[in-house]
C-alpha positions as semicolon CSV with decimal commas, in nm:
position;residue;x (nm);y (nm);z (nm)
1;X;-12,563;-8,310;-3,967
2;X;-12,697;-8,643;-4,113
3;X;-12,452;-8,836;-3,962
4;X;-12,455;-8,681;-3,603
5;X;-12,826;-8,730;-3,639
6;X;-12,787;-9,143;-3,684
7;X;-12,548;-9,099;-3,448
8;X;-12,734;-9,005;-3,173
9;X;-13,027;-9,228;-3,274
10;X;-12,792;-9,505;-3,291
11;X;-12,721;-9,486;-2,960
12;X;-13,051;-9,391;-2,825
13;X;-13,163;-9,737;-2,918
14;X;-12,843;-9,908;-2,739
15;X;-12,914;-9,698;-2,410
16;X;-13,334;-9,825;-2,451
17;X;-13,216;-10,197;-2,600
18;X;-13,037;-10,234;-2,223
19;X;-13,368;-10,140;-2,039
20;X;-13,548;-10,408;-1,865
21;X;-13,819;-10,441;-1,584
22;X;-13,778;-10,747;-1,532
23;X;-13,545;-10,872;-1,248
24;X;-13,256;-11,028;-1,161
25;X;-13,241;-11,448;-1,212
26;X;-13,136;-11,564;-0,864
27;X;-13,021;-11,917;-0,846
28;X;-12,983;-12,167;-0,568
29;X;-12,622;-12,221;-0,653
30;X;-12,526;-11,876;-0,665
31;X;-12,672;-11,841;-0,264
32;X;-12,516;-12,118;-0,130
33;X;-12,164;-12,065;-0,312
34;X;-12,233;-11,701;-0,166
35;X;-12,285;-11,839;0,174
36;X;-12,010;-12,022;0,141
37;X;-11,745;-11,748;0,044
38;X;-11,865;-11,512;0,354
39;X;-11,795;-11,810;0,573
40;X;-11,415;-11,840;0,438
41;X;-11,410;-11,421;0,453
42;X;-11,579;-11,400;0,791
43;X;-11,255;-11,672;0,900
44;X;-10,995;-11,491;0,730
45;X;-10,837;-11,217;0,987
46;X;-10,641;-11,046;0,661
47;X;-10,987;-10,991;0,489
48;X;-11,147;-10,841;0,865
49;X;-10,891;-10,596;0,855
50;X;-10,898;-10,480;0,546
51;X;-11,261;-10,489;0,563
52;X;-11,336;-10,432;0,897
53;X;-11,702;-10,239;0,840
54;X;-11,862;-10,541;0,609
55;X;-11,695;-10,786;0,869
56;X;-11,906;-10,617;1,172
57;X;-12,206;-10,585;0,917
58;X;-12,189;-10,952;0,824
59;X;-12,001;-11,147;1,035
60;X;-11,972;-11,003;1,374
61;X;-12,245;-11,178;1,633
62;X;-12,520;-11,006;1,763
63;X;-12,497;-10,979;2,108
64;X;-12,815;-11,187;2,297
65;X;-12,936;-11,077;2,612
């Protein structure tokens, strides 16, 4: 019972240690190597068709009136 007990406290503390309000770090690099990869995926016909819903999400043109 002692041992089930420490157990489950045990990992009670992991699950609150991995809490955290604060937010994500976004970096410059990270949006600009970003933008860069969904330029070369936007070019690539093999990744449209196998991902033809994020292509028309992100890549497609709007149409301007």
């Amino acid at each position: 019972m002692r041992v089930a007990f420490l157990g489950l406290l045990g990992a009670i503390v992991i699950l609150i240690g991995g809490c955290s309000n604060d937010p994500p770090a976004i970096t410059a690099s990270n949006d600009a190597s970003s933008d860069a990869a969904l330029k070369r995926d936007c070019a690539n016909p093999k990744w449209k068709q196998e991902n033809l819903g994020l292509w028309y999400s992100l890549c497609r043109q709007s149409v301007h009136w």
